[in-house]
N, C-alpha and C positions, 0 to 999 in steps of 0.2 A: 857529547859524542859527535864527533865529527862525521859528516854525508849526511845528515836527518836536516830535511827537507821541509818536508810535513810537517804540523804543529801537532806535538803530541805532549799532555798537559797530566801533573801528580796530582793536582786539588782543584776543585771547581771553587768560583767565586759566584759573584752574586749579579754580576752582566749578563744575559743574552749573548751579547756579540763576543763576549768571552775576554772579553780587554784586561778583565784585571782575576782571570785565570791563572793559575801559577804552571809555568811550560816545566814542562819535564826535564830537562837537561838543565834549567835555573836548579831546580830541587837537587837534582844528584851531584852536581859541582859544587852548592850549599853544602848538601850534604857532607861530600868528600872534605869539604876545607874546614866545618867546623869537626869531624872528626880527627881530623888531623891536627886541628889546632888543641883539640884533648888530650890526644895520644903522645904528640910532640915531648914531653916531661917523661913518659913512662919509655921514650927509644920506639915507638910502633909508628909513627907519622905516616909513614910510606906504606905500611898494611893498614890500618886505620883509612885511610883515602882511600885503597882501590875499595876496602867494604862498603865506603858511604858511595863511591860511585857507580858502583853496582848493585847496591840493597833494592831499588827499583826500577830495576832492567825489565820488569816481567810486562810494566805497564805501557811499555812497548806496542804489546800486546792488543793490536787497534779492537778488540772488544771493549779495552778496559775505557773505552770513551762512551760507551752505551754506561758502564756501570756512573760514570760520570754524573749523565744524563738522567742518573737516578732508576734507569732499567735492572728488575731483579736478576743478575747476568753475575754468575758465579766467576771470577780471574783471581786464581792463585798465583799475584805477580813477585811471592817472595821466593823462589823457585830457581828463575830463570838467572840471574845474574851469578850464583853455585855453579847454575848446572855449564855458563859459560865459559867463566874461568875454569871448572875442569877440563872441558871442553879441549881448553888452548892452551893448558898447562903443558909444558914438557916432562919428561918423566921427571927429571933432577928436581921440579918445582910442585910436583903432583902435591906434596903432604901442604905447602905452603896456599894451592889454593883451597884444599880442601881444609884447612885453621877457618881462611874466610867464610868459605861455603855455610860452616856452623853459623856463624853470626848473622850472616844475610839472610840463611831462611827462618833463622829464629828472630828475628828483628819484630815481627808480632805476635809468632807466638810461643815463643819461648826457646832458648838453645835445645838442640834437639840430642838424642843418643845417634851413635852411629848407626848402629842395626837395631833391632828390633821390629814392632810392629806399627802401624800405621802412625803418623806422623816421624818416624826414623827417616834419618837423613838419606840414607839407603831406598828405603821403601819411596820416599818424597820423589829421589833422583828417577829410580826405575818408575814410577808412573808419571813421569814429568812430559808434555806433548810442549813443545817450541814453538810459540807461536810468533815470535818477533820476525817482525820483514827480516829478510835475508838479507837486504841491504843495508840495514841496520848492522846487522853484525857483523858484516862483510867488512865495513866499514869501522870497525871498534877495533881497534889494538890493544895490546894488554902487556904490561911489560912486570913478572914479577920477584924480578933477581931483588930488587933492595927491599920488597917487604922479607924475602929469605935471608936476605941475613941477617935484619933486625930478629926473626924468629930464631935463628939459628944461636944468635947471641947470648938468649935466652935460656938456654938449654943445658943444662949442667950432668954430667957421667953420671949415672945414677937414677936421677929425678928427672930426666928429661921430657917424660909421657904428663908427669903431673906440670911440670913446669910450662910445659906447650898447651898442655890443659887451661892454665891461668893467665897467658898470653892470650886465648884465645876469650878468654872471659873479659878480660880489658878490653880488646879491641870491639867484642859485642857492648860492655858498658859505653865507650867513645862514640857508636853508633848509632845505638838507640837514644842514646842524650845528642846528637845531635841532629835526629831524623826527627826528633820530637821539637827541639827547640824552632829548626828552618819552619816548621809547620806550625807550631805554634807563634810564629813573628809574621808568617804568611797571613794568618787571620787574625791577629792581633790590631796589625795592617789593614784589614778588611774594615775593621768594626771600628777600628781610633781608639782602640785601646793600645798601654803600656804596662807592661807587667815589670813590677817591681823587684829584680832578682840580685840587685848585687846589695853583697857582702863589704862589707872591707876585710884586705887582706890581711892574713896573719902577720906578715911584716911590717904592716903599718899599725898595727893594733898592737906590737910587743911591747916598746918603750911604755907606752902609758899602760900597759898591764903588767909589766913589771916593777917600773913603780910602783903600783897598787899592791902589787905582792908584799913589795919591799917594805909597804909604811904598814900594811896588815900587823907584816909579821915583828914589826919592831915596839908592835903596840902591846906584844904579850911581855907581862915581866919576866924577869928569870930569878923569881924570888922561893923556888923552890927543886929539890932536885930532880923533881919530874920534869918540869919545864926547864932547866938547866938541860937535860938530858935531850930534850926536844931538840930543842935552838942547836946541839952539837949534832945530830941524827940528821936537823935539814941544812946546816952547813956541810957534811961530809955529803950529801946526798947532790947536794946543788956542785959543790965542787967537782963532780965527777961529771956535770953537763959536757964538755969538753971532748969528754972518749967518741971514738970513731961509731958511727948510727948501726944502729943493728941490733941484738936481740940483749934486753938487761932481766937482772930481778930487781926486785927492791923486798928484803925482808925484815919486815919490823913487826913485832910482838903489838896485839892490842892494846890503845895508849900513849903506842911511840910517835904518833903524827900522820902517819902515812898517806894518810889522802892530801895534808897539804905539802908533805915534802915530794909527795909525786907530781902533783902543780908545780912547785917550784922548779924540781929537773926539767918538766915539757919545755915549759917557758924558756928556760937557758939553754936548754939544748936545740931546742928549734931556732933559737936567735941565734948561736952557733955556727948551727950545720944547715939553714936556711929553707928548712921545714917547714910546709905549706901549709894544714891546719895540725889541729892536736884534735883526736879521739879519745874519748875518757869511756870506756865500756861497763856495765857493772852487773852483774848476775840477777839483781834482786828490783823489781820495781816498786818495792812498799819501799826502799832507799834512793830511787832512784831522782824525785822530788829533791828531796832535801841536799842533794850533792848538787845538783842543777841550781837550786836558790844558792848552797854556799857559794860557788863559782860566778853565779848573778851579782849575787850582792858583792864579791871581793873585787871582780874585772871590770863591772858595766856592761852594757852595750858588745853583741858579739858570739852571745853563750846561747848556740842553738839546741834545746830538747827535743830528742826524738826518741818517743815511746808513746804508745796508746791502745789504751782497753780496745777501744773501740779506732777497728785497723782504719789508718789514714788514704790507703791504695783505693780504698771506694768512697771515698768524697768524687763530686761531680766535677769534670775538668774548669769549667769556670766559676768555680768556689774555693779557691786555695788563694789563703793570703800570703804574706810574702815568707813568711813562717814554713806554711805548708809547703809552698814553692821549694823551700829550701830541702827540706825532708826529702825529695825526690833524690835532689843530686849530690846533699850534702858539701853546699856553698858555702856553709859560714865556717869561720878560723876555729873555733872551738865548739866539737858536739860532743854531748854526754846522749849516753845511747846503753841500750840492755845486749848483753849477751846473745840475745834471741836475735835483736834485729842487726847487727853487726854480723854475727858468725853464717845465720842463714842467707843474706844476704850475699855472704861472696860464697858460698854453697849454690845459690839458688840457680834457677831457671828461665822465669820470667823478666820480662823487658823491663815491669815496674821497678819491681825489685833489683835489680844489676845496674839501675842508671847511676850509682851511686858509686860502682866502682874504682872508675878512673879519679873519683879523687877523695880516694883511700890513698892510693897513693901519695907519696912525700909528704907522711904525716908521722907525728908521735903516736902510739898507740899505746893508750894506760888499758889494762886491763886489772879492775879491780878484782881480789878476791878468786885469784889464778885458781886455786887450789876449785873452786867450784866446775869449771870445764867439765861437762859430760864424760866419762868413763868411757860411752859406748864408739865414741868420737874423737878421742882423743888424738889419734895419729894422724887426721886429717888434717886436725884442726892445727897440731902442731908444724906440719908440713906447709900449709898454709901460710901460719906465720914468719915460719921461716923461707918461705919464697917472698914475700912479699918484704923480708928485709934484702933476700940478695939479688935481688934483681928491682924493686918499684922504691928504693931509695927512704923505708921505712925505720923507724926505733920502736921496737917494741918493749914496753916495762911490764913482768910478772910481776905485780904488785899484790903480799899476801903476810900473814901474818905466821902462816905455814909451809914453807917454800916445799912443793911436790916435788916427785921424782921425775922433771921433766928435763932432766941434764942428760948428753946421750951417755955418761959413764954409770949411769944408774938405768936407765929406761932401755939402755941398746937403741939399736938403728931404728930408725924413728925419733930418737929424740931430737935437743936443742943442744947447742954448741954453748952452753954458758958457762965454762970456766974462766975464773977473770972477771965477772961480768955482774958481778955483785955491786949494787949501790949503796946497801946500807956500811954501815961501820960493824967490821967482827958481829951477825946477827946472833950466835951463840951465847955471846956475854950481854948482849942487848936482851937478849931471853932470860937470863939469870939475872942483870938488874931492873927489866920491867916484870918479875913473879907478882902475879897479887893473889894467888889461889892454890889451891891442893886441890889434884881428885882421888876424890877415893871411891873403892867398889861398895855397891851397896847391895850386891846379889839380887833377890827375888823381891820384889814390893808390890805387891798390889794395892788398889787403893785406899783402900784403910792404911796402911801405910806412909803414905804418900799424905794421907790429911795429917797422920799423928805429925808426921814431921814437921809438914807446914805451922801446925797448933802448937810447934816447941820453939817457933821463932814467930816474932812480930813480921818482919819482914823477909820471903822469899819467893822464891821461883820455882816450877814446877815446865820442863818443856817435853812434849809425848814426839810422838811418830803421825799420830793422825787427827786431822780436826773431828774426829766422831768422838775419839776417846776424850781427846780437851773438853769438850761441850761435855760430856757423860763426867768426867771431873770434878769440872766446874757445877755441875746441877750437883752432885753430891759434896763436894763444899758450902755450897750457900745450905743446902740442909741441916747438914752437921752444926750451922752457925757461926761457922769463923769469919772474923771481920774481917775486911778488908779485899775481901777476894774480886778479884780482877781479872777477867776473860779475856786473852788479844789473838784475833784467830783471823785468817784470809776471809769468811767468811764476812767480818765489815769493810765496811768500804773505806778507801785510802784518808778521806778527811778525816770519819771518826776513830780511826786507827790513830790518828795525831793526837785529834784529842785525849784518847783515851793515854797513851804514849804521856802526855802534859798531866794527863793525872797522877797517872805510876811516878812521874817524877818529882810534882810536888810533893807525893805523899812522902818518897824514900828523902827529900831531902827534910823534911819536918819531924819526920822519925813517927808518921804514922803506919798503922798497921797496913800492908799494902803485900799480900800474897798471890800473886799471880800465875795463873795458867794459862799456858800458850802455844802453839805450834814452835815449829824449829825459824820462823818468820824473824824474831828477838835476835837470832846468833848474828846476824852483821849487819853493821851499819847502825844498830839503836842504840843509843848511847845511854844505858840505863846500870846502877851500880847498885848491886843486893850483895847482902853481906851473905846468904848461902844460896844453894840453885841444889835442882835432882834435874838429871837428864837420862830419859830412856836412852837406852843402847841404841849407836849408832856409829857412823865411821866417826875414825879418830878426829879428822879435820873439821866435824859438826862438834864433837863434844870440846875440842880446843876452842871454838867459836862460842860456845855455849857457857866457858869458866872464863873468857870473855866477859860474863855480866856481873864475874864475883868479883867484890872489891876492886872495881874497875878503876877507881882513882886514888888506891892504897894507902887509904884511909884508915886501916885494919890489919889486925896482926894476919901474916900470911893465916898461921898455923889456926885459925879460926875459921879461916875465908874457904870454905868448901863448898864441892862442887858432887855431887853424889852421884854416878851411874850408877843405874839398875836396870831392871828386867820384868816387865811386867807380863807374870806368867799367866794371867787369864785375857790378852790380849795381841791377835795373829801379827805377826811382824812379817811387812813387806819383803819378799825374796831378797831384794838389791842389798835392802838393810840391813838382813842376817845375817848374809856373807862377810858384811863390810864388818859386822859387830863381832862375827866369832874370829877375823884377823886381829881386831881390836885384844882380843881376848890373850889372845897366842902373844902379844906384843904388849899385852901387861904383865904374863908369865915372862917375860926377858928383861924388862925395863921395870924399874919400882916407880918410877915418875914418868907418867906419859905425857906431860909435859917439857921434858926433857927435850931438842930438838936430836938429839939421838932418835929416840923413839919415832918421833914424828916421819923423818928421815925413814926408818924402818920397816914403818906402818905402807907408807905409802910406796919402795919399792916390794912391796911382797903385795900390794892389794893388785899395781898395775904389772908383776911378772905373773903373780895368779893368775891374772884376767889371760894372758897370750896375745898375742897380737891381731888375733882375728875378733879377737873380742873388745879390743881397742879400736874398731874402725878400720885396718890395715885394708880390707877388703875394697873400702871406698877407696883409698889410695892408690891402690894394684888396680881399678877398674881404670883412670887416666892412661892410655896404651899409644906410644908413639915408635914406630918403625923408619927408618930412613925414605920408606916410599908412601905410607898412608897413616890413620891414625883410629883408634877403637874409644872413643870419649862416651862417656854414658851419662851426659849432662841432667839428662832431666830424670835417668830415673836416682841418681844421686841427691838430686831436691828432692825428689820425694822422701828420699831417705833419711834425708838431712833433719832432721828433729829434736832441736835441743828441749825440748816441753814434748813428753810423747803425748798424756792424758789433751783431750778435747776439751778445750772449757770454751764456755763461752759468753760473753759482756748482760751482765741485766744493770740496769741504773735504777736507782733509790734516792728518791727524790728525798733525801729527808731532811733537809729545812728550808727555810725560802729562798735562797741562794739558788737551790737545786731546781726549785718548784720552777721559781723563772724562768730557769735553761730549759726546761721542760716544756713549757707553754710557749717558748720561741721557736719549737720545733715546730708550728704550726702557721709559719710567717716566713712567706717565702723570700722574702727582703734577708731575712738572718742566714750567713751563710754556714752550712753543716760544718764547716770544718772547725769555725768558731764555738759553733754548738758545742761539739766533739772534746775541744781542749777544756771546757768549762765545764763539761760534766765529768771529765775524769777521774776527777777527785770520789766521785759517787757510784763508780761501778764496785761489782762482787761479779767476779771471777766464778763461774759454777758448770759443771757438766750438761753436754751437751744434753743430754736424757732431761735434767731436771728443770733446763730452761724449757723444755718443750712439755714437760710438763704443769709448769707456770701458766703458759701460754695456753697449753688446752685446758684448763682448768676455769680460766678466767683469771688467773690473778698477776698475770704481766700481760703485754701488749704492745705490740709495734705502732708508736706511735706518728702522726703522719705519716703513714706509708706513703700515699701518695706524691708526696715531694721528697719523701728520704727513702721510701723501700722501706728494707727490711735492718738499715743500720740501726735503728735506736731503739731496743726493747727496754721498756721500763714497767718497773712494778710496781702492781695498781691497787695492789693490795698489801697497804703499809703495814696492818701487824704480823704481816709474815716476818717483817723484820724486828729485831728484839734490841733495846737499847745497851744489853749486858751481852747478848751475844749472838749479833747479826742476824743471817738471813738464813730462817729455819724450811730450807725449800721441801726437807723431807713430807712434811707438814700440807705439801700443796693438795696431791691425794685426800688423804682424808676430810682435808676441810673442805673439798669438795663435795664429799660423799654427803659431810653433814649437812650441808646448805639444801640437798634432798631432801631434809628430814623435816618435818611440821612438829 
């Protein structure tokens, strides 16, 4: 800022004399240039700058040198630099400073809504007192025509409240990643430390990772017509890298390859069209391991994981390895990532969370298992991706084995523009030559039922609606006496879920007796192949997932390979499920094959015209409000709203073999750092409601351990036979065996 005379300083050092103090106007022109150097790729360079030059204007504010000085002296200095450039905005440019104003006063605590109650941008402005020298500001000029019309660029007839909405989420992601980087190399500086952050680029990483693709995939024979079939699936799919970047499907039937033919598209289309990393998203985290190793072991070196039981946002700032580092901003060329933390993510609010933003941008984005997308979210989310291919230089691939009704000739306004835009080969006839199953109805069963059947085949499958009934199943199977029975439920944790997974498959491939009960956890991604299955009533796109595991590598005559719906009439069926199940119904009355991609097609434009549009999210959409002279954004109560997982669970760790024990007792060594802890017990968490872990905890039989140096991240349970080898962690159980431990 030009005329600032006085030394007025963002961060204190470790001098007296203040010599190696970081000055205030170093920070905010730091600032400005590394936002700008973010935003540069996304068209925002020039609004990007004014917000890092302005983010702290407030510290101005000569109290903010007592708070320096370590005096308990309250300065709200994310305030003033909003309240400036409204200030001196002319009316033409009013909407353009007030895009920034969002991001600068959320820059610590999160993008704010416009009105509302305390913390609203609104509310923030009206109780705002100026305390910056007069001179100071006297002395600031402010010019904001070219960040207008990079905004303005942005804005499309139609979507332009959401699209200015999304602009303005970028420019707070380029901010906050670069008000945190200047600050964190300020005292990096301090201490003689170097933080380990760079990546190599996707462009330099392609050649040798396509080779790698190339000699993978040349190692399969093509000595049968299934893998004949493949090899033609990933040459047409690959051939089509070439088309202009923007929104694709890819619909291949379980079987056809798909997860490696949508690696091979990224790879060649990003080498293409010069695509800056590839995003691989996936619904399910009991899958989300094994897609991350196959991608490990086929590229090397490059393949960043981000997901964790146990959330990465509260590890301590100087405990993130270069790993963790990366998870913030989403540096490395290839991330495989969940649904949860991608979609809420560019929803969200907070600073942690948005740093990751800007570079989503000019990326491939796979989205495995499209058909999963929440119901209640669906028009944002669609919205979303479709801003972020036409305006931040994205390819998005629907990658599914049941392609939804998210075309806008099926969905109406709100959908995706995807005519044309098919990657697989004719996916219809790809349907009809990969059949490996029949379903058929199997009306009312309860569980007698459901054992008789399993006791009429050596080997099958059983999958419910809820882990109470699975376990309630499963105890009345092992009664009955029938071999072989096999529990696989959320309830174990990810490692012995593998295990157990390596059992079921040795057993099916030896041809021993192997009947398994399970949640809906089996439908994607586990690669397991039972000549019959029963699947309680559910939407169509679970039960097509679920005949998925019959005769999965068509071994067997179709007309054997059955997949059984039913109805289990002494057991309450979740609201969401009934609805989805009595469409289901109505859409077996019209189609004799619900496997038919007819049907499928059917099922799913009558589930989401059912729904309406207010019940698709529409609401969140319509709340993005942009007028030629202001704008109505409701940033943070949309995060809150934004919930792809509505239920509350929450992490307990089970230490259950020495591996785990280890990680366990290294929480108690302040040398080991949490985040490392964190990745190595993953494997050993159980996901459980919030009530039941507190009821662990007050019982005595889990416990936070070192609080001290961790808090309250690492609850593990301390009482092993709550957990059961057949079938996990029986928290019901915590109560009573407390009661008993009363008793002499």
């Amino acid at each position: 800022m030009s005329g600032v005379t006085k030394h007025y300083y963002a961060h204190s050092g470790r001098s007296a004399d203040r010599s190696d103090w970081q000055e205030l106007p170093d920070h905010l022109e730091a600032t400005a240039a590394l936002s700008a150097e973010r935003a540069q790729f996304i068209g925002l360079g020039a609004a990007a700058a004014l917000a890092g030059r302005f983010h702290d204007f407030g510290k101005y504010d000569p109290r903010f040198d007592r708070v320096l000085n370590g005096e308990n002296v309250r300065v709200e200095h994310s305030t003033a630099g909003g309240a400036f450039l409204l200030a001196h905005a002319p009316p033409a440019m009013r909407l353009v400073a007030e895009v920034l104003a969002y991001a600068i006063l959320g820059h610590h605590a999160g993008l704010p809504d416009r009105l509302g109650a305390e913390g609203s941008l609104a509310r923030r402005l009206e109780q705002f007192v100026d305390r910056v020298p007069a001179g100071i500001s006297e002395a600031t000029t402010v010019d904001l025509t070219p960040a207008g019309h990079e905004l303005r660029a942005l804005m499309r007839p139609g979507t332009a409240g959401f699209d200015l909405s999304v602009a303005a989420r970028m420019i707070f992601s380029c901010l906050v990643d670069a008000d945190f980087r200047d600050t964190e190399r300020f005292y990096a500086r301090l201490d003689g430390l170097v933080h380990d952050r760079d990546w190599p680029t996707l462009a330099a990483r392609l050649p040798d990772w396509r080779a790698r693709f190339d000699a993978h995939m040349a190692g399969f024979a093509a000595d049968s017509d299934l893998n004949r079939l493949r090899a033609d699936i990933l040459g047409h799919v690959r051939g089509a890298a070439g088309m202009a970047p923007g929104l694709f499907t890819l619909t291949v039937p379980t079987g056809g390859g798909k997860t490696l033919a949508s690696l091979g598209f990224a790879l060649d289309h990003a080498a293409r069209h010069g695509h800056r990393r590839i995003i691989y998203a996936i619904p399910y985290t009991s899958i989300i391991d094994q897609t991350a190793k196959i991608f490990g072991d086929l590229l090397g070196d490059g393949v960043l994981e981000h997901h964790s039981a146990i959330e990465e946002e509260r590890l301590e700032k100087g405990d993130r390895e270069k790993r963790h580092l990366a998870m913030e901003d989403w540096a490395a060329p290839l991330v495989v990532t969940t649904n949860v933390q991608f979609f809420e993510s560019l929803f969200a609010a907070r600073p942690a969370r948005c740093r990751k933003l800007h570079n989503i941008a000019g990326s491939v984005i796979v989205l495995d298992e499209a058909q999963t997308l929440p119901r209640e979210l669906l028009l944002p989310v669609l919205r979303m991706l479709d801003t972020l291919c036409a305006h931040y230089r994205c390819s998005v691939v629907l990658c599914t084995a049941t392609q939804p009704a998210f075309d806008s000739r099926q969905l109406g306004p709100g959908g995706l523009a995807l005519q044309g835009r098919e990657l697989a080969p004719d996916p219809d006839a790809l349907a009809a030559r990969l059949r490996r199953a029949r379903i058929v109805q199997g009306g009312e069963m309860d569980d007698d039922a459901l054992l008789a059947g399993l006791a009429a085949t050596p080997q099958g499958f059983v999958i419910v609606n809820s882990r109470a009934h699975a376990l309630d199943l499963y105890r009345a199977a092992r009664r009955s006496g029938l071999e072989g029975v096999i529990h696989l439920t959320t309830r174990q944790y990810p490692a012995h879920r593998r295990a157990i997974i390596a059992e079921i498959t040795r057993r099916l491939a030896d041809g021993s007796p192997c009947r398994l009960i399970a949640t809906s956890l089996i439908e994607a991604g586990v690669d397991l192949d039972f000549p019959k299955g029963w699947r309680a009533e559910a939407g169509l796109d679970s039960i097509v997932q679920a005949a998925g595991r019959v005769n999965r590598n068509g071994k067997r005559p179709v007309e054997d390979s059955t997949l059984t719906v039913f109805r289990a009439p002494d057991r309450p069926i979740p609201r969401e499920i009934d609805t989805l199940s009595k469409v289901v119904r109505r859409i077996a009355a019209r189609h004799a094959d619900l496997l038919d991609p007819a049907a499928i097609r059917d099922w799913f434009e009558e589930v989401y015209w059912g729904a309406g549009p207010d019940r698709l999210g529409q609401p969140m959409v319509a709340s993005m409000i942009a007028t030629p002279s202001d704008t109505n954004f409701r940033f943070r109560s949309t995060a809150e709203a934004f919930r792809i997982i509505e239920t509350t669970m929450l992490p307990v760790i089970v230490p259950g073999d020495d591996e785990a024990r280890a990680w366990v007792e290294k929480l108690g060594f302040e040398a080991v750092r949490s985040g490392q802890i964190a990745r190595a017990l993953q494997p050993y968490v159980v996901q459980v409601p919030a009530t039941a872990r507190a009821l662990l905890v007050g019982n005595g039989h889990a416990s936070f351990h070192a609080p001290a140096l961790r808090g309250d991240q690492f609850c593990v349970l301390d009482d092993l036979p709550l957990y059961h080898a057949d079938s996990g962690l029986w928290w019901e159980d915590a109560e009573y065996l407390a009661n008993e431990a009363c008793l002499i």
